[in-house]
C-alpha positions in Angstrom: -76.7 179.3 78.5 -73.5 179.3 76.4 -71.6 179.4 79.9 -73.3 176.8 81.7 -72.1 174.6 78.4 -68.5 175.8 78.8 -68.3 175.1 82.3 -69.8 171.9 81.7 -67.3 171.0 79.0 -64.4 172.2 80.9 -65.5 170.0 84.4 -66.3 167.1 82.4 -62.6 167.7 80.4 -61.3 167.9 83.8 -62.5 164.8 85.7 -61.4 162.6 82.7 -57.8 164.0 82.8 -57.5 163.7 86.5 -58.9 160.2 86.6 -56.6 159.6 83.4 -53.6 161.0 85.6 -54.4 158.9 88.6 -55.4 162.0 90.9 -59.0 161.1 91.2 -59.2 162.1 94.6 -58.4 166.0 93.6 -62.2 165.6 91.2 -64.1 166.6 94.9 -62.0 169.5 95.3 -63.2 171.0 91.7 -67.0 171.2 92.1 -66.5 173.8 95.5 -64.2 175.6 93.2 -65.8 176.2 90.7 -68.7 177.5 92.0 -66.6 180.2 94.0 -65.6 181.1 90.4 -69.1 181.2 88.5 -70.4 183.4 91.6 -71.0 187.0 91.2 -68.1 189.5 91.9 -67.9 192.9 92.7 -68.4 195.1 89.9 -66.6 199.0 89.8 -66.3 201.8 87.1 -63.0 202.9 86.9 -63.3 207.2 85.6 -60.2 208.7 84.5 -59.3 211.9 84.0 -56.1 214.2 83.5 -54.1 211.6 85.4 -56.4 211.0 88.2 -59.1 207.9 88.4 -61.6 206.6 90.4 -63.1 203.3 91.5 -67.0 203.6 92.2 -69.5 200.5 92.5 -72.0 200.7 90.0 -74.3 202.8 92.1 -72.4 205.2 93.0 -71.4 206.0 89.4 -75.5 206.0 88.6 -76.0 208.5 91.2 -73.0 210.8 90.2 -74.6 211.1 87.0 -78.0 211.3 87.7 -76.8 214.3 90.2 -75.5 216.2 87.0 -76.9 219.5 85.8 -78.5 219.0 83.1 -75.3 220.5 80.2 -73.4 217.7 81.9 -75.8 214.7 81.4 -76.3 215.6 77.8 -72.5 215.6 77.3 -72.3 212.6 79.3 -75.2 211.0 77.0 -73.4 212.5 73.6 -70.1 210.9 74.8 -71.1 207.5 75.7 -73.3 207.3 72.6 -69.7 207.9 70.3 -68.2 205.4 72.2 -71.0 202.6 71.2 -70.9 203.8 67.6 -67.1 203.3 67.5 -67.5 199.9 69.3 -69.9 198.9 67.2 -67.9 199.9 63.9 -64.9 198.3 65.1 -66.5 195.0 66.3 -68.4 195.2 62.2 -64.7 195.6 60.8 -63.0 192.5 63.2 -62.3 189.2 60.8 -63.2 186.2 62.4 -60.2 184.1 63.4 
């Protein structure tokens, strides 16, 4: 919801300085745009390791780990949970601005 606000805002914020600049006629060219912007992309997972990465889509990466034995997947599980923790810590310690 909070998006659909924003881009609200920021067309309504737009048509007024285009009109205000006398370049009304670009205001047709922002609605097309726009939605090319809001639509979905493609979404990849990026692992890295000793130097090395890779780009997989998102179900590629689910199926790599779902294919681990099982000592890997519990690593896998220990890791990512460490990673939310810290997030979460770091996120509790940020001042607001």
């Amino acid at each position: 919801m909070n998006q659909v606000i924003f881009v609200v805002l920021a067309y309504s914020l737009l048509q007024l300085y285009l009109r205000r600049k006398g370049r009304a006629e670009l205001n047709r060219r922002t609605v097309p745009r726009i939605r090319r912007q809001l639509m979905p992309t493609h979404s990849v997972v990026i692992l890295y390791y000793m130097n090395r990465f890779a780009l997989m889509s998102l179900t590629e990466y689910t199926q790599l780990v779902l294919n681990l034995g099982e000592e890997a997947r519990k690593k896998v599980l220990a890791k990512t949970k460490q990673i939310e923790r810290d997030m979460a810590q770091e996120l509790q310690r940020s001042r607001p601005p």
